[in-house]
N, C-alpha and C positions, 0 to 999 in steps of 0.2 A: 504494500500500500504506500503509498509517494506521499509525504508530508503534508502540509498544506500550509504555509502563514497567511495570515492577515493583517494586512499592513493599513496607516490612516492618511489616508491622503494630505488631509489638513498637517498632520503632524510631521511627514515628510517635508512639506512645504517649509514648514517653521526651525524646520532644522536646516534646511538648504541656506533659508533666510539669515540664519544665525550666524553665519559665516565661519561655522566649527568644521574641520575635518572629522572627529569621530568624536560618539556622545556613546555612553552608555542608557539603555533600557532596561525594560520588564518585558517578558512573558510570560504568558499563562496556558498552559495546555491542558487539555480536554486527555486525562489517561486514559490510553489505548487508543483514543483516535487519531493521532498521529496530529494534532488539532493545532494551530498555537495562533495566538489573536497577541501582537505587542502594541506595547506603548511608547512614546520617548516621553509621554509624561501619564501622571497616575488620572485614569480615566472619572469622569461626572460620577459613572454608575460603579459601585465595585464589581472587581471582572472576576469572570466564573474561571474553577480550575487551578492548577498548580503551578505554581513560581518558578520562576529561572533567570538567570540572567540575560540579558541582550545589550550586544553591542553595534551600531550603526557605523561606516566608515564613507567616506565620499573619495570615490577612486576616478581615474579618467577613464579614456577610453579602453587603454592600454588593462589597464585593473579592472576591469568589466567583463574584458573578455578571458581574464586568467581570474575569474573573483573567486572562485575554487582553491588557488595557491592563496593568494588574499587572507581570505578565510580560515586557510589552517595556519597562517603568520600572527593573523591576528588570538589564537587561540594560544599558541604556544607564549605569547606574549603576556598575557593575562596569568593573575595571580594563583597560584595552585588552590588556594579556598575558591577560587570563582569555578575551578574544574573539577569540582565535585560533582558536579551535575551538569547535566545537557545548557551546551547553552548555545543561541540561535545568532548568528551574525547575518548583518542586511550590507550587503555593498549596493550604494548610489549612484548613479549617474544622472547626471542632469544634461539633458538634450539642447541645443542650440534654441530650440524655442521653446526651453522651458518643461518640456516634459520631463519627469521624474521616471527612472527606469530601475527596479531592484532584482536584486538574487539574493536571495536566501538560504543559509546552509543551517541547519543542527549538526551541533560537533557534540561526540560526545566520547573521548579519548580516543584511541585512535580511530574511530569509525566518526567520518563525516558525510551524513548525505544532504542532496541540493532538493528543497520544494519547491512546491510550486507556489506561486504569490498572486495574492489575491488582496483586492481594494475595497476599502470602504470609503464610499464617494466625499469629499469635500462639500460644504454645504451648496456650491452654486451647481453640481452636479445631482443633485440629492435627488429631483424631482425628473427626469429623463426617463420614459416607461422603460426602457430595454437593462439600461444598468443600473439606475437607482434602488434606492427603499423606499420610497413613496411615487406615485405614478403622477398624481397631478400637485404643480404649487398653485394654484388658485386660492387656496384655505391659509396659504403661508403667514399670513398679516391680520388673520382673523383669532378674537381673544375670546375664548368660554371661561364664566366661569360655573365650576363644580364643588353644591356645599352638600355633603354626603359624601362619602369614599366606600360604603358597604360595597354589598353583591349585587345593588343596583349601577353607582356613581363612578366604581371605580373599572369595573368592563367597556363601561362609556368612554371614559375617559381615554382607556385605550384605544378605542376601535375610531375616536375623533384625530388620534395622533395618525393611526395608520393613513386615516383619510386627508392627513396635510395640514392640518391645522396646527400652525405655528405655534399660537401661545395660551397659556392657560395660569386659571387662579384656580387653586384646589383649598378649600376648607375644609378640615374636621377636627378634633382634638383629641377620637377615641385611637387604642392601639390596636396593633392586631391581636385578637386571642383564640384560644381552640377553638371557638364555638362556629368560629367564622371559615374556616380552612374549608369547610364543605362545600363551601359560594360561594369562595371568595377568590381571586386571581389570585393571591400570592400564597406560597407554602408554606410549611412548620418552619424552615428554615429563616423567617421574616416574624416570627412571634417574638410578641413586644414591639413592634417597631410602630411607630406614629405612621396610621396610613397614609396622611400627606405624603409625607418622605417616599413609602414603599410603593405608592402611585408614582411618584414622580418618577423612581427609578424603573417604572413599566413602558413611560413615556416616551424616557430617555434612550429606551433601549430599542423600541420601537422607531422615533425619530432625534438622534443626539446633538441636535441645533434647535428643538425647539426650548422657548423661555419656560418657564414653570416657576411660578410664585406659589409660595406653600405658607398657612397660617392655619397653626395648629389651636383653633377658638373656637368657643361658645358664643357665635354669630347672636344668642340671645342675649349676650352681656357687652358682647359689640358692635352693635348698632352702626356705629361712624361709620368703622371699618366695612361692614359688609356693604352702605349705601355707594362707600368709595369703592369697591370693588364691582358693584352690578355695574355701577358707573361708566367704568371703567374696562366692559365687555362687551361685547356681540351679543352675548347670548350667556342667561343662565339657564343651569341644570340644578333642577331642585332635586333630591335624594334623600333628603332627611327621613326620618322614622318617627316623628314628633312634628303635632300640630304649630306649637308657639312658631318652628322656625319656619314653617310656612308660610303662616300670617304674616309673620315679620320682613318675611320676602319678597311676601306679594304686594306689602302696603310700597315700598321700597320703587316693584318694576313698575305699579301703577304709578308713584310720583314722578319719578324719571323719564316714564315712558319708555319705556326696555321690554325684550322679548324674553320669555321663559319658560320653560318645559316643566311642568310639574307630575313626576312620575313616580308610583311603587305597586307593590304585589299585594293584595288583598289575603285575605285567614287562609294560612297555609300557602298561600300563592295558588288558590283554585282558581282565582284569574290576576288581573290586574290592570289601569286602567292610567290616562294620562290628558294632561289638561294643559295647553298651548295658550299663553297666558300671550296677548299682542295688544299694543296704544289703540285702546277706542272699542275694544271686543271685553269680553267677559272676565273679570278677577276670578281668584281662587275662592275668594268671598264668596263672589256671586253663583258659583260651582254647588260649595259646602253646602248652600243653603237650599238648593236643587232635590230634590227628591230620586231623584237617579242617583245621587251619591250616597253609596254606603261607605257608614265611618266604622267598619272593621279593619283597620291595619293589620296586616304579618305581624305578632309576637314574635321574635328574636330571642332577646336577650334579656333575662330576669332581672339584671341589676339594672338595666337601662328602663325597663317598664317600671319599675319600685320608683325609682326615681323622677321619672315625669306622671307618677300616682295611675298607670294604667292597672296597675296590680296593687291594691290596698297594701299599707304595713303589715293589718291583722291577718293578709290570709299567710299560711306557714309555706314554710319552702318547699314541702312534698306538692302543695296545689299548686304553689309558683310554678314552679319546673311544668308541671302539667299542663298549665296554659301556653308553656311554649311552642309555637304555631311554626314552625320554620319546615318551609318547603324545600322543593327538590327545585338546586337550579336549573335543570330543564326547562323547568317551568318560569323563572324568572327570564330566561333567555329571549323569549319572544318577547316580553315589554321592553328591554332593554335593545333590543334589534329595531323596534319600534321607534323607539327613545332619539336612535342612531340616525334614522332616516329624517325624522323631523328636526334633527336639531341643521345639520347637511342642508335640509331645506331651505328654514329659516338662513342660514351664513351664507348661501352662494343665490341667494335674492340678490339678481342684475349683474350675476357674474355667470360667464357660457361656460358647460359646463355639462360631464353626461347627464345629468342627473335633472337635469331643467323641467323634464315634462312632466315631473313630478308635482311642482310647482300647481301644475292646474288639476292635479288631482287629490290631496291630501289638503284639503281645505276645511277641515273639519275643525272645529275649537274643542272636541270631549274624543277618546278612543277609547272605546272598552274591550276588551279581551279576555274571555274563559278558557282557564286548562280541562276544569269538569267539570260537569252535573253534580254540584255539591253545592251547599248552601242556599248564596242568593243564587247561584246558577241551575238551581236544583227542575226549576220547570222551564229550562230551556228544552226546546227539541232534541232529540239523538240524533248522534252523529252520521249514522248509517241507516236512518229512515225519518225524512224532512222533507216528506213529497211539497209541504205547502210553503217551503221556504223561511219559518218561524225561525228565531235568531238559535243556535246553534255554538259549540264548543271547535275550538283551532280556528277563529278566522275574528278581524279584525272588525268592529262597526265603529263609525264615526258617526259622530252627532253636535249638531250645530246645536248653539246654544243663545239663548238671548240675553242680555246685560239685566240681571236683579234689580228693578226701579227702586229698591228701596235699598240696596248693597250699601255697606257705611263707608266700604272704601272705593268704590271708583263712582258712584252716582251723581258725582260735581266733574 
């Protein structure tokens, strides 16, 4: 099997720029896949895999084409603690116009083999369908923000990077704990960590030039802050678990006049449902107060229910636990796919784009969605016999809504 490196274009660049003949690095390999991804400086996200040293050198022509002898010069050179272990040397070439050309050996005492070298594009390449990580920059300068990071906020959040979207503000202040690893993008290996943070590095890894602003707060104790943030966006994603920061939210995009998504899964996640909150259309107010909205939330998390009083003091921890409602991500998947499509809607309004025809068809201000015939979905139709077209589990209804004449927050 032939090695592989992975080299950073940007950092190649910066070291050209430097006007150093040889710099030392990091890399990291992937054991047993013969894998190795370096750095010449310590990466945004920490890097997966095991450590080694790497050396960079800038040869001419002449050293480019013997960078094999190079390469074993530069090894024997190098301190006997550094050749305890494998270590990867890059010979340079810089082309008359600028193009950067590498070779790559792992030496690892006397056995040296050459890989093959492989790019991770510089940010003005980033966006090129054929060799980039992201297909379109159209989204490149557009800012969301996301207050939630669960198994709702924080799948979004990713799936808005792959799509191009530059910059983002991420709110929450919970960590990650076991309860969450079942729904959640990130793994045990991430418990404890502030899902700000462990979003961010999903972002990053997915797109490593976008901005990411992270405030690890209780948006209900931060008022300022969060109106300076909706502010300050394209587009919010509301995710929260808890009515106050909703409200708080919604009072905020109706001041402003700001566009926002307000999305979560229903008891157990038997369905779930999402409200596109737009200047001059209907508040989250005006929603609540609607009689198609039911206020059963997903139960999650016992200490988080105790605490915004959805589970009384008096009941004991054997009925707590019991009330816990947490569904199968399966099933949050489609409101979250959903989530995806409207938010892409809303950011690329009067920018061409594939996704434009969408535009005259997703015009609904309410979307509701059942996984099953349970609960409030309990006298929907079946699935596999709905001769009369009665509303139905797996598919999406949209419904227009009209502004609460009497709603205390957008009625003026």
């Amino acid at each position: 099997m032939e090695p592989i490196v992975y080299l950073y274009q940007n950092h190649l660049q910066e070291f050209w720029n430097s006007g150093q003949a040889q710099c030392f690095g990091a890399a990291f390999e992937w054991k047993g896949e013969q894998v190795y991804h370096v750095y010449l400086k310590y990466p945004q996200v920490a890097p997966t895999g095991y450590s080694m040293p790497c050396l960079f050198r800038v040869v001419d022509q002449a050293g480019y084409e013997r960078a094999d002898d190079e390469a074993a010069a530069v090894y024997r050179d190098l301190p006997s603690e550094a050749r305890r272990v494998p270590v990867v040397i890059v010979c340079i070439r810089v082309e008359a116009d600028n193009r950067v050309k590498s070779r790559a050996f792992i030496v690892d005492g006397e056995q040296q083999v050459e890989a093959a070298v492989k790019y991770v594009p510089r940010r003005s390449e980033l966006y090129t369908r054929s060799k980039g990580l992201l297909e379109v920059g159209a989204l490149e300068e557009k800012k969301v923000l996301i207050v939630g990071l669960g198994s709702g906020g924080a799948p979004i959040a990713v799936e808005l990077a792959k799509a191009g979207v530059g910059h983002f503000i991420l709110i929450d202040f919970d960590r990650i704990e076991l309860h969450n690893i079942s729904r959640h993008i990130c793994g045990v290996n991430e418990l404890g960590r502030l899902k700000v943070n462990a979003v961010k590095d999903a972002i990053l890894l997915k797109n490593p030039y976008a901005q990411v602003e992270t405030l690890a707060i209780d948006i209900n104790r931060h008022l300022d802050e969060l109106e300076r943030c909706i502010a300050e966006s394209d587009l919010t994603i509301v995710a929260t678990d808890e009515y106050a920061s909703r409200y708080n939210i919604n009072a905020r995009l109706v001041k402003l006049g700001k566009v926002g998504l307000f999305g979560r899964a229903v008891t157990r996640a038997e369905g779930g449902d999402i409200l596109r909150v737009r200047p001059g259309g209907p508040c989250y107010a005006c929603l609540t107060g609607n009689p198609i909205y039911h206020q059963n939330d997903e139960i999650t998390d016992v200490r988080r229910a105790r605490e915004l009083g959805i589970i009384p003091a008096y009941v004991s921890d054997e009925d707590a636990n019991a009330m816990v409602q947490v569904g199968l991500s399966t099933d949050i998947a489609p409101i979250n796919n959903m989530m995806v499509k409207l938010a892409l809607n809303e950011l690329s309004r009067g920018i061409e784009c594939g996704i434009s025809s969408l535009l005259e068809e997703l015009t609904y201000d309410y979307y509701i969605w059942a996984n099953r015939r349970d609960y409030q979905f309990a006298n929907w139709a079946p699935f596999n016999n709905n001769p009369k077209r009665h509303l139905t589990i797996l598919r999406w209804y949209g419904v227009k809504l009209k502004k609460d004449a009497e709603c205390m927050e957008c009625r003026q």
